[in-house]
C-alpha positions in Angstrom: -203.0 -133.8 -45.6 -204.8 -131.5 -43.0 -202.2 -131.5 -40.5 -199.1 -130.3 -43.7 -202.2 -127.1 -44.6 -202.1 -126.5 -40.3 -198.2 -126.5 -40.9 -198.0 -124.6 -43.4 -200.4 -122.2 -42.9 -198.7 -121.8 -39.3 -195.7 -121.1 -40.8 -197.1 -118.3 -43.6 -198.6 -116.5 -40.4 -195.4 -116.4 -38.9 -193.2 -114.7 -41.5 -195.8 -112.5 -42.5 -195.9 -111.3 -38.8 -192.5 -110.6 -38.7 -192.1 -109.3 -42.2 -194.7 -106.9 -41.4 -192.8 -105.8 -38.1 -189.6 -105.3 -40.0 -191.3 -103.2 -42.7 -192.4 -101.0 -39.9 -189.0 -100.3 -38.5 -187.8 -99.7 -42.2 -190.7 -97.3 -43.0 -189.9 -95.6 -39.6 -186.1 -95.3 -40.1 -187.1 -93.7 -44.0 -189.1 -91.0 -42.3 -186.2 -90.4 -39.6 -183.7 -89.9 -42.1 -186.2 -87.6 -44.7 -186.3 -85.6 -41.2 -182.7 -85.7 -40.7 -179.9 -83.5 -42.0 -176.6 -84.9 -40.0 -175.0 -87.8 -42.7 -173.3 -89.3 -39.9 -176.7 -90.6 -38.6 -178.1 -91.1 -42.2 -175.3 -93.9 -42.6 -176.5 -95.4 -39.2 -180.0 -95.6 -40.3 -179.0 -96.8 -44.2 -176.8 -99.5 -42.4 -179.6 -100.5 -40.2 -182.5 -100.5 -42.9 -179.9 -102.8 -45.1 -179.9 -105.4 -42.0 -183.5 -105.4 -42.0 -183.9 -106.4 -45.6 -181.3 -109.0 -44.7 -184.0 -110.2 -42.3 -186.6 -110.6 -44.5 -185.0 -112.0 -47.1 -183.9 -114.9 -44.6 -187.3 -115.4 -43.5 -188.2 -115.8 -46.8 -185.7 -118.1 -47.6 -186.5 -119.7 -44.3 -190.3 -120.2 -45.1 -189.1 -121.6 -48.6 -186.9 -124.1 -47.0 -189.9 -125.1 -44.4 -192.8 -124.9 -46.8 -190.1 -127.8 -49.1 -189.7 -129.5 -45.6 -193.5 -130.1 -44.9 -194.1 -131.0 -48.7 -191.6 -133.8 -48.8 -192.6 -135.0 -45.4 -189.1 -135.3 -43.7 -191.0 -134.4 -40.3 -192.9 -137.6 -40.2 -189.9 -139.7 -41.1 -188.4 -138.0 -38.4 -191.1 -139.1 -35.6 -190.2 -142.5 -36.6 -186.9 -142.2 -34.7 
């Protein structure tokens, strides 16, 4: 039971890291375009922001699907092989 609470915990640390780096690069690309009159680059950045929150809603996904992985125990079965 220790080791699935090291698992999982291991994995919670990791998407926050990266959620937390990708909310950076979408706070940073809001303050470029508040800055910014040309729309051609506006679009860019709007594009770009949209792929980001593409990425963290696939690490979220991705820590569901992991956090159902550790809970069922489908990696220990799999050591058995």
């Amino acid at each position: 039971m220790q080791g699935n609470s090291k698992k999982k915990m291991g994995s919670l640390i990791a998407a926050v890291v990266i959620i937390v780096l990708v909310a950076i690069l979408i706070v940073a690309f809001v303050l470029l375009i508040n800055g910014e009159d040309n729309a051609g680059a506006n679009g860019i950045l709007w594009a770009y922001i949209a792929v980001l929150g593409a990425v963290i809603i696939g690490v979220l996904i991705s820590l569901w699907q992991r956090f159902k992985e550790i809970s069922k125990g489908e990696e220990e079965e799999a050591k058995k092989y």
